[in-house]
C-alpha positions as CSV (number, residue, x, y, z in Angstrom):
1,X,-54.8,-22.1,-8.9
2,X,-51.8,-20.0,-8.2
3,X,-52.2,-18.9,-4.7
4,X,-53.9,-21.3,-2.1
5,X,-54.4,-20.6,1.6
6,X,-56.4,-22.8,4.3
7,X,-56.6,-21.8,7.7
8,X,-52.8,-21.1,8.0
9,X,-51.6,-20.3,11.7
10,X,-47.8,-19.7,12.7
11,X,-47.1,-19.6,16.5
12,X,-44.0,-17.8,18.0
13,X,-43.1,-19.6,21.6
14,X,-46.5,-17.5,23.1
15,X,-47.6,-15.4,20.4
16,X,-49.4,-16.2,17.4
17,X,-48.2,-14.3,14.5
18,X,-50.9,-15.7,11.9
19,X,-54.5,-17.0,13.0
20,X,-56.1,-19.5,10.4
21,X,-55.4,-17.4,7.6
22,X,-57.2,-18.0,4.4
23,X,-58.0,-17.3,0.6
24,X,-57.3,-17.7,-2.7
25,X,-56.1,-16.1,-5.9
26,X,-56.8,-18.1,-8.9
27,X,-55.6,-15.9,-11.3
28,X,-53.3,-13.5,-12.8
29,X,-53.3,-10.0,-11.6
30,X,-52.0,-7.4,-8.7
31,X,-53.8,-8.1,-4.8
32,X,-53.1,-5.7,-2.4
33,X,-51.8,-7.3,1.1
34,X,-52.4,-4.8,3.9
35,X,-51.7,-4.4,7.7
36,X,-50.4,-2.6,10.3
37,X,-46.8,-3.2,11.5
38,X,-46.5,-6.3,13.2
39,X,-49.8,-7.7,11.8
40,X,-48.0,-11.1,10.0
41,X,-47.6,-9.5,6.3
42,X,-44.0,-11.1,6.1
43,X,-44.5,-13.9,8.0
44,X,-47.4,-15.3,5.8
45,X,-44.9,-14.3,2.6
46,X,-42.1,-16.2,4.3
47,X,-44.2,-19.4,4.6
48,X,-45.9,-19.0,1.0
49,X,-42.1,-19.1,-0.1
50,X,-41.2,-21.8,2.0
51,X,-38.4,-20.0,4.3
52,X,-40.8,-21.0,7.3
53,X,-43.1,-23.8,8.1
54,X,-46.3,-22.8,9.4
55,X,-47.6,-23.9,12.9
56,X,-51.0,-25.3,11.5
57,X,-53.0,-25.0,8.3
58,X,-52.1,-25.9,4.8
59,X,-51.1,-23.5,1.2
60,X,-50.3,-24.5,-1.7
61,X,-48.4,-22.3,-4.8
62,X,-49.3,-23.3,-8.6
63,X,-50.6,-26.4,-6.9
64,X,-47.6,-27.7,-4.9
65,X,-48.2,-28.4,-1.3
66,X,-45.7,-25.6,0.3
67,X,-44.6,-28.7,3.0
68,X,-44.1,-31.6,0.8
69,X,-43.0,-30.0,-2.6
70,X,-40.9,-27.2,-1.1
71,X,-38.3,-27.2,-4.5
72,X,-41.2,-26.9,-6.9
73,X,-42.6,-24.2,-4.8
74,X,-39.7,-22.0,-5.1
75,X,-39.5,-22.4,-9.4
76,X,-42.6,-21.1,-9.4
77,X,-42.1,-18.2,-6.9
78,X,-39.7,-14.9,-7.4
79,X,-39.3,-13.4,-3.9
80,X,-38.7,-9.6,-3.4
81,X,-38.1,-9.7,0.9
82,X,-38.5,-6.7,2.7
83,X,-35.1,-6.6,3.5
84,X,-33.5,-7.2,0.3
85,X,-30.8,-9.7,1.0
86,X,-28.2,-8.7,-2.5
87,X,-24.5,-9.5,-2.1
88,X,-23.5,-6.2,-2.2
89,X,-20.0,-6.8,-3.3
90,X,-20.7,-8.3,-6.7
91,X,-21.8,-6.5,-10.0
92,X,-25.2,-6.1,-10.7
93,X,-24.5,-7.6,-14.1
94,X,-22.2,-10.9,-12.3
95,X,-25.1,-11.4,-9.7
96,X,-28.0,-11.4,-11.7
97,X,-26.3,-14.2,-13.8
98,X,-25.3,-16.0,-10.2
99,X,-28.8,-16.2,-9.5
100,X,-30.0,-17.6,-13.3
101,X,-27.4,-20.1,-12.8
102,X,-28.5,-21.1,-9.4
103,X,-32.3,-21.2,-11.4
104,X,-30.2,-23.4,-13.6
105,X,-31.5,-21.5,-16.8
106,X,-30.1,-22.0,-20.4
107,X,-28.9,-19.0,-22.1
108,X,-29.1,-16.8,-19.0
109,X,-26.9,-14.1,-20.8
110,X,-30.0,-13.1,-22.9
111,X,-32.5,-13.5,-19.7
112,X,-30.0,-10.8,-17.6
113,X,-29.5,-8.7,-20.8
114,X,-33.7,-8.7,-20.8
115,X,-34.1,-8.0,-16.9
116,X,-31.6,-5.2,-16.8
117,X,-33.7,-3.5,-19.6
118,X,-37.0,-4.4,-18.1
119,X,-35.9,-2.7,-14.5
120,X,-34.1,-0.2,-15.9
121,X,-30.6,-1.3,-14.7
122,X,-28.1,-0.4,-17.8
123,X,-26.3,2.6,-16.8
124,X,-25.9,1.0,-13.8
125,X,-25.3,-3.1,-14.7
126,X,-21.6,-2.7,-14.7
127,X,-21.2,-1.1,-10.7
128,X,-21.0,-3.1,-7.6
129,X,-24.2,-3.9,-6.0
130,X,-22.8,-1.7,-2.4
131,X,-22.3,1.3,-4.7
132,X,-26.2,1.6,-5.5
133,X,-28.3,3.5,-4.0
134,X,-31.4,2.1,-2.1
135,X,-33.5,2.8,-5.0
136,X,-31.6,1.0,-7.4
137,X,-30.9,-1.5,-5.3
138,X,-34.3,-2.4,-5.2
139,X,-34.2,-2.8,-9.0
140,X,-31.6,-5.6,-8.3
141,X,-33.8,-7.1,-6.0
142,X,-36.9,-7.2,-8.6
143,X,-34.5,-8.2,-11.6
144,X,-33.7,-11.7,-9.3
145,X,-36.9,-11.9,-8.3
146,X,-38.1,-12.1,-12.1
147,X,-34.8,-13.9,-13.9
148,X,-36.3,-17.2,-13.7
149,X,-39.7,-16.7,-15.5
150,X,-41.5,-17.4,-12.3
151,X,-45.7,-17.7,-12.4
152,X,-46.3,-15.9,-9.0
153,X,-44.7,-12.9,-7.8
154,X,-44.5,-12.1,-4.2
155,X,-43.5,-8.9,-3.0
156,X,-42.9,-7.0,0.4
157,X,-42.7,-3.4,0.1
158,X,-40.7,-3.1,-2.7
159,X,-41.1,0.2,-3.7
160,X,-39.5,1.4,-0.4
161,X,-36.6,4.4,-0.8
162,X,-37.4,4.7,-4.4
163,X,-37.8,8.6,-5.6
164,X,-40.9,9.7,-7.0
165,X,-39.6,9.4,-10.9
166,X,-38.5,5.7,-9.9
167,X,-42.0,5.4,-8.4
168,X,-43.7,5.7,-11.0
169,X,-41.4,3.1,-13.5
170,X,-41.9,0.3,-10.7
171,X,-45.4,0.6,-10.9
172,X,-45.6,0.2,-14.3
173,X,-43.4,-3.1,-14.1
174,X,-45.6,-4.3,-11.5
175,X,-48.8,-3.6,-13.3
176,X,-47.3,-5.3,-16.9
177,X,-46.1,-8.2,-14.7
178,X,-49.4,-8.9,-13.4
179,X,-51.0,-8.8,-17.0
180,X,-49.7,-12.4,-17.1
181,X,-48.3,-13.7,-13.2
182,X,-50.2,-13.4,-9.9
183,X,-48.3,-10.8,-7.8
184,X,-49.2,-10.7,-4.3
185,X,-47.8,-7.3,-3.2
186,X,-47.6,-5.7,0.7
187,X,-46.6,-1.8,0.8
188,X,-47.9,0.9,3.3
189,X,-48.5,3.0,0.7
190,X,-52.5,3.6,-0.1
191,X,-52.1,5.7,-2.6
192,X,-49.9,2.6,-4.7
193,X,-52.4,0.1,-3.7
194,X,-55.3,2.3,-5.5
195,X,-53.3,2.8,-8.4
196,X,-51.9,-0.7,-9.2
197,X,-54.0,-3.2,-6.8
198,X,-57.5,-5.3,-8.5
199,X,-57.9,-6.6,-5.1
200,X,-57.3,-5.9,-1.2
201,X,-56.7,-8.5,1.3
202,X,-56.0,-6.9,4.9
203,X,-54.7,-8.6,7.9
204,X,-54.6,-7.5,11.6
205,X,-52.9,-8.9,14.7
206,X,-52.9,-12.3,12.4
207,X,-56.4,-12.8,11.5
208,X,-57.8,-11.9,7.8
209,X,-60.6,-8.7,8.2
210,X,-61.1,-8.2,4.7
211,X,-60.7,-9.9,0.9
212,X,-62.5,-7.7,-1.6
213,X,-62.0,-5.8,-4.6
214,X,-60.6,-2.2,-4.0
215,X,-63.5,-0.7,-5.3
216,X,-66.3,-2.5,-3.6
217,X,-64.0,-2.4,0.0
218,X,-64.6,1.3,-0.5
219,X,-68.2,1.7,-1.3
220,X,-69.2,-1.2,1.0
221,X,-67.6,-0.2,4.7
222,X,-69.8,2.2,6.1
223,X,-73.4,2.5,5.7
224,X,-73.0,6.4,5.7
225,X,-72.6,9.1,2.8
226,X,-70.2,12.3,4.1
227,X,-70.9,15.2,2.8
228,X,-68.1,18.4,3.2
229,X,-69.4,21.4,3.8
230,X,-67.6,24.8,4.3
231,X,-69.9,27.7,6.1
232,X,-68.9,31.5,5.8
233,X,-68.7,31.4,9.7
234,X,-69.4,28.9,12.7
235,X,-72.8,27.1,13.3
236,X,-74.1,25.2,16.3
237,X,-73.7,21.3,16.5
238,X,-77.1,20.9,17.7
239,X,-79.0,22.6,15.0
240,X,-77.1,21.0,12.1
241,X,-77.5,17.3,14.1
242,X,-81.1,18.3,13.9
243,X,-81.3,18.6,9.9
244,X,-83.5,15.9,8.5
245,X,-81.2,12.9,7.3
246,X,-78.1,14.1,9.2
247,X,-76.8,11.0,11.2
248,X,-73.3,12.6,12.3
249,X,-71.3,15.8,12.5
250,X,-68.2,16.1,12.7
251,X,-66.3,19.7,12.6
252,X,-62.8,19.5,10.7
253,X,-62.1,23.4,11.4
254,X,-64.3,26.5,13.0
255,X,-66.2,26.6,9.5
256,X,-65.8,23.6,8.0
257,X,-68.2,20.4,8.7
258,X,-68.1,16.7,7.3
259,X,-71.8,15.7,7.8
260,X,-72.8,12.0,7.5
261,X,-76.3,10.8,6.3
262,X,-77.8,8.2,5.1
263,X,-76.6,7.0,1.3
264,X,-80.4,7.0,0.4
265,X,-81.5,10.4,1.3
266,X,-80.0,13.7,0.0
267,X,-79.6,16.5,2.3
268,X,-77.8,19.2,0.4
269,X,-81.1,21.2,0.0
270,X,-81.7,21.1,3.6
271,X,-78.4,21.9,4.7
272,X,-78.5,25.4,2.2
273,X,-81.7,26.0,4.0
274,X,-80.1,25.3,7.6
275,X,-77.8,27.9,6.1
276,X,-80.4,30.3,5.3
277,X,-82.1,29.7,8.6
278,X,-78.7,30.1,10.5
279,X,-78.0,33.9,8.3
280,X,-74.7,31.9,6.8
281,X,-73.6,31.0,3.3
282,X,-72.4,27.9,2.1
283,X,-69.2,28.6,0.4
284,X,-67.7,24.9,-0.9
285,X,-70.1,21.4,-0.5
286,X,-68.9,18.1,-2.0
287,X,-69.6,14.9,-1.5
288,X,-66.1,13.1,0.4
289,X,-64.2,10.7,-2.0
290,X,-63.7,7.9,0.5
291,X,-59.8,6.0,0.4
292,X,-58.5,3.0,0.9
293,X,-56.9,4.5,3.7
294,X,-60.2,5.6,5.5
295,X,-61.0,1.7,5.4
296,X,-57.6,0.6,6.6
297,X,-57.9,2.4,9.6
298,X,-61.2,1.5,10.8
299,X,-60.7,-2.1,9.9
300,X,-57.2,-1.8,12.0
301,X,-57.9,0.4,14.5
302,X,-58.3,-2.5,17.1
């Protein structure tokens, strides 16, 4: 099992930054850790990695107990932090083969050589780290994170400041890494977790609201279908609330309408006659693609 959490809790002085957290991930692939600012995203990455102890509760990393077998918790784990801590006044090239050594790895030449091509680093391997911009030196942070081989891959936003083009090449990384290691990534960014993410796991004000595939966490939240429709002209609320079906109406501009109904029931030919009745047209209808982002913000909302 590569990621193991049970009932995890980590109190600062009054406040309680993680409630009884808990779940699993039991094999290789890309999970999606949500929240809002402030909901305990780092702090729960900070005690899988063993920079703090949790308050109560117990996790374990490729089966070593994250209190008791700290060292072997951090040879299996490369660490991306949100604030990427990089000694800005070495080489890229000169760090990345400080932090092999420190991994004590044997013919860590070849393993930089391999990271600085993976991340995309070679026009840039022979500069000093505070030269870089933010962008690249987030490539430095996911080259150390990766040096040593490690099983599980844990990181906090770390696609932040990179430029679309760069975007894009991350992604990829982090999609062929989790061919093979569990990565357990946190970004604000829904559109990255859709694109990249098999799984979802969100977190608010501490306490775990949802562990689900991306897929099903989108078709299983509400209990209502929308429907957009755009009239030629404006139509009264109470006559389209009274279409048979239509649970909710909501008007996104004077002639455009999102109009919830039950999943099992299809109202589009009563809403053309509602048009017909009303002497309007129906110029655009289409059934709303629902987002992760739609979810996060009903499950967060507080």
């Amino acid at each position: 099992m590569s990621i193991s959490v049970r009932g995890i809790t980590k109190v600062y002085g009054r406040q309680k930054a993680l409630d009884e957290v808990s779940f699993e991930l039991t094999r290789p692939g890309v999970v999606g850790f949500l929240g809002p600012n402030g909901a305990g995203k780092s702090t729960l990455m900070k005690v899988l990695t063993c920079y703090l102890p949790p308050t109560a509760g117990e996790a374990s990393v490729c089966g070593h107990d994250i209190r008791s077998a700290g060292m072997e918790v951090r040879r299996k784990v490369g660490y991306l932090p949100e604030h990427n801590p990089l000694y800005v006044d070495l080489y890229v090239r000169e760090y990345l083969e400080f932090v092999a050594g420190i991994h004590g790895l044997k013919g860590k030449e070849a393993r930089v050589r391999e990271m600085i091509g993976l991340v995309g680093l070679e026009r840039e391997q022979h500069k000093r780290i505070g030269a870089l911009s933010k962008g690249y030196r987030q490539r430095v942070g996911l080259a150390q994170a990766l040096v040593h081989d490690p099983q599980v891959l844990i990181l906090d936003e770390p696609t932040s400041g990179l430029d679309p083009n760069q975007l894009e090449e991350v992604r990829g990384l982090i999609r062929t890494v989790g061919r093979e290691k569990t990565v357990l990534l946190s970004t604000h960014i829904m559109q990255e977790v859709e694109a990249i993410c098999e799984r979802v796991i969100i977190i608010d004000r501490g306490r775990l609201v949802a562990d689900d595939r991306a897929d099903r966490l989108r078709s299983t939240q509400r209990d209502l279908e929308v429907l957009e429709v755009e009239f030629d002209g404006g139509v009264p609320l109470p006559k389209l609330l009274a279409i048979p079906g239509v649970v909710q109406a909501r008007q996104e501009s004077p002639v455009r309408w999102a109009i919830g109904h039950a999943r099992d029931q299809d109202v589009r030919p009563a809403v053309f006659q509602f048009a017909v009745d009303q002497g309007r047209k129906v110029l655009t209808m289409q059934k709303s693609t629902r987002g992760l982002e739609e979810v996060f913000k009903e499950l967060t909302k507080g």
